[in-house]
N, C-alpha and C positions, 0 to 999 in steps of 0.2 A: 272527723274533721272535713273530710273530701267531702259527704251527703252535705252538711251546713254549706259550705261551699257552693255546691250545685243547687241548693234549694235557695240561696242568694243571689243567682245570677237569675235562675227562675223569673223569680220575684222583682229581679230587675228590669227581665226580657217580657213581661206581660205589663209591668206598670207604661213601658216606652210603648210598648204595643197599643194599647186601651187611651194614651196621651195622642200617639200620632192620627188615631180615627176618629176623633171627640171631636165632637160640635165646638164653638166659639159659645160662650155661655152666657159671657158680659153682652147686653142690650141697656146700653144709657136710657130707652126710651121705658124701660122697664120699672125704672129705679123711684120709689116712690115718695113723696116729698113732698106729705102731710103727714096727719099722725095714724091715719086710717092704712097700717101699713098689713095686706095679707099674712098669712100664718101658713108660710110655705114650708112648714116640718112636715104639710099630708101631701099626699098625692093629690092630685087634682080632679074632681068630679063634675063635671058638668051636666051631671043628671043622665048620660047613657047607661042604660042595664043591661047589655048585651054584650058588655065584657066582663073580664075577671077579674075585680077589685078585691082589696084586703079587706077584709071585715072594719067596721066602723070601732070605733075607740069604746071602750067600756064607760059607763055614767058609773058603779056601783061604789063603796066607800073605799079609801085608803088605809086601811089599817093591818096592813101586812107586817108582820114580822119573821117572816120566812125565810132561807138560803140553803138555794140549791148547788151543787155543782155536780157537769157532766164532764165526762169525757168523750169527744166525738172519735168516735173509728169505722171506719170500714168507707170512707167520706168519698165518693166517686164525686172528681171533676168533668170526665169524658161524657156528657149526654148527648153524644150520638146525633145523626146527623137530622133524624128529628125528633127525638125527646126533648131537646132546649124548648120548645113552641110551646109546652105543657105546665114546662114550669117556673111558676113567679107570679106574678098580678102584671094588669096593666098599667103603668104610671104616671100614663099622659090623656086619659080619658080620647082616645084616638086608638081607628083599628086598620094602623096602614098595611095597603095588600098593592100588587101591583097593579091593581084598578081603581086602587086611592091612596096615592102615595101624601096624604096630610101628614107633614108632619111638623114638631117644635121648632127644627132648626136642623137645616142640610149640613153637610160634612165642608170642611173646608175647599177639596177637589167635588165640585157639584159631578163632574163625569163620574166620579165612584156609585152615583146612585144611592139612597137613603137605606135604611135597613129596615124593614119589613118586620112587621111582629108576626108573634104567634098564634095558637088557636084564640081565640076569643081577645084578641088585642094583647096578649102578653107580652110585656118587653123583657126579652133575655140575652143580648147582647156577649154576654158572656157565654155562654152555651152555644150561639149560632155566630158566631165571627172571633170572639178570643182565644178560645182552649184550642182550635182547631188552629190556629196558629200556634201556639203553645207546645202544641204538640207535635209538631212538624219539625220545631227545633228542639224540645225533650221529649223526644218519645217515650222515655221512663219514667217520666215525672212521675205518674200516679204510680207506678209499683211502687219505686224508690217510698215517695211520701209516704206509704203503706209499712214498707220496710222498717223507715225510721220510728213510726209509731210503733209496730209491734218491739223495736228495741228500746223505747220510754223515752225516744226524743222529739222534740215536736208534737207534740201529739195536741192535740184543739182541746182547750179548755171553757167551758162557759158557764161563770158564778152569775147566777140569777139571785135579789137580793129583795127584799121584801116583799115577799108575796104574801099573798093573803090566802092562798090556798084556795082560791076558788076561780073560775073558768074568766071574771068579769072584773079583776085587778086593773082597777084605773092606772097606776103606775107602778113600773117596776126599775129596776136599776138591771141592766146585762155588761157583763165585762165578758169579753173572748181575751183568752191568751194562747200562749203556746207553752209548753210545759219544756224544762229544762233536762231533766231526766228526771224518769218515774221507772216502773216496773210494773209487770202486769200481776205480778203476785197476789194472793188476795189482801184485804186489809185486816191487819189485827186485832 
């Protein structure tokens, strides 16, 4: 009961952390008012190839009838003071460095200074300014969360649900969970 405990205030202490550095997101001037309204589910692309995008959407058919489920373990939060720069895509077609701070939108306290991507533009915000707080004030966090998976609590679950089996599955359905108690035992 104490791990649940400590893994809630966690989860408390990174949400307030990642709210208090956030940009202001609402721009009235943004807001669009005809019918021609964007399809801001993708990242933004403005045609530079000199960063690290996600691969484009698959065209191929929908006809997956597949379900998968994983259990993730061994899950490092701590990427190190530069592995964050590596990893993730870039999600603002923008490659701010300290000799080109472009960016979407400055922090509330502009003296904090904007945050800086990774190699090739990647934005990881969480790897290069969250866990490193995070962990200042849970220094255990990642063993513990370790702990509690190898005892079948918490542990990341992810049902993948009509897949088609093949690499270019137009749609799929992902559910993450957290598992309630499991055991590492094998299955029957």
């Amino acid at each position: 009961m104490h791990r649940l405990s400590f893994l809630a205030r966690a989860s408390r202490i990174a949400l307030a952390a990642s709210l208090l550095g956030a940009c202001s997101v609402y721009d009235p001037s943004l807001v669009a008012t005809d019918a021609a309204v964007p399809d801001m589910r993708h990242p933004v692309d403005l045609g530079r190839d000199d960063l690290e995008k996600p691969p484009p959407r698959p065209t191929g058919t929908d006809t997956g009838d597949m379900d998968l489920v994983f259990a993730l373990k061994d899950i490092h939060l701590d990427q190190g003071s530069t592995g964050w720069g590596t990893i993730g895509f870039d999600l603002d077609d923008r490659l701010t460095t300290a000799d080109n701070l472009d960016v979407e939108c400055l922090p509330p306290d502009e003296s904090a200074g904007v945050e800086l991507d990774g190699q090739r533009g990647i934005d990881n915000v969480f790897g290069d300014l969250l866990y490193p707080l995070i962990d200042a004030v849970l220094p255990t966090l990642e063993t513990d969360f370790r702990a509690s998976q190898t005892a079948g609590r918490g542990t990341l679950l992810t049902k993948i649900s009509g897949w088609n089996g093949l690499d270019d599955d137009p749609h799929i359905d992902v559910v993450v969970a957290q598992s309630v108690l499991g055991t590492t035992a094998a299955a029957a």
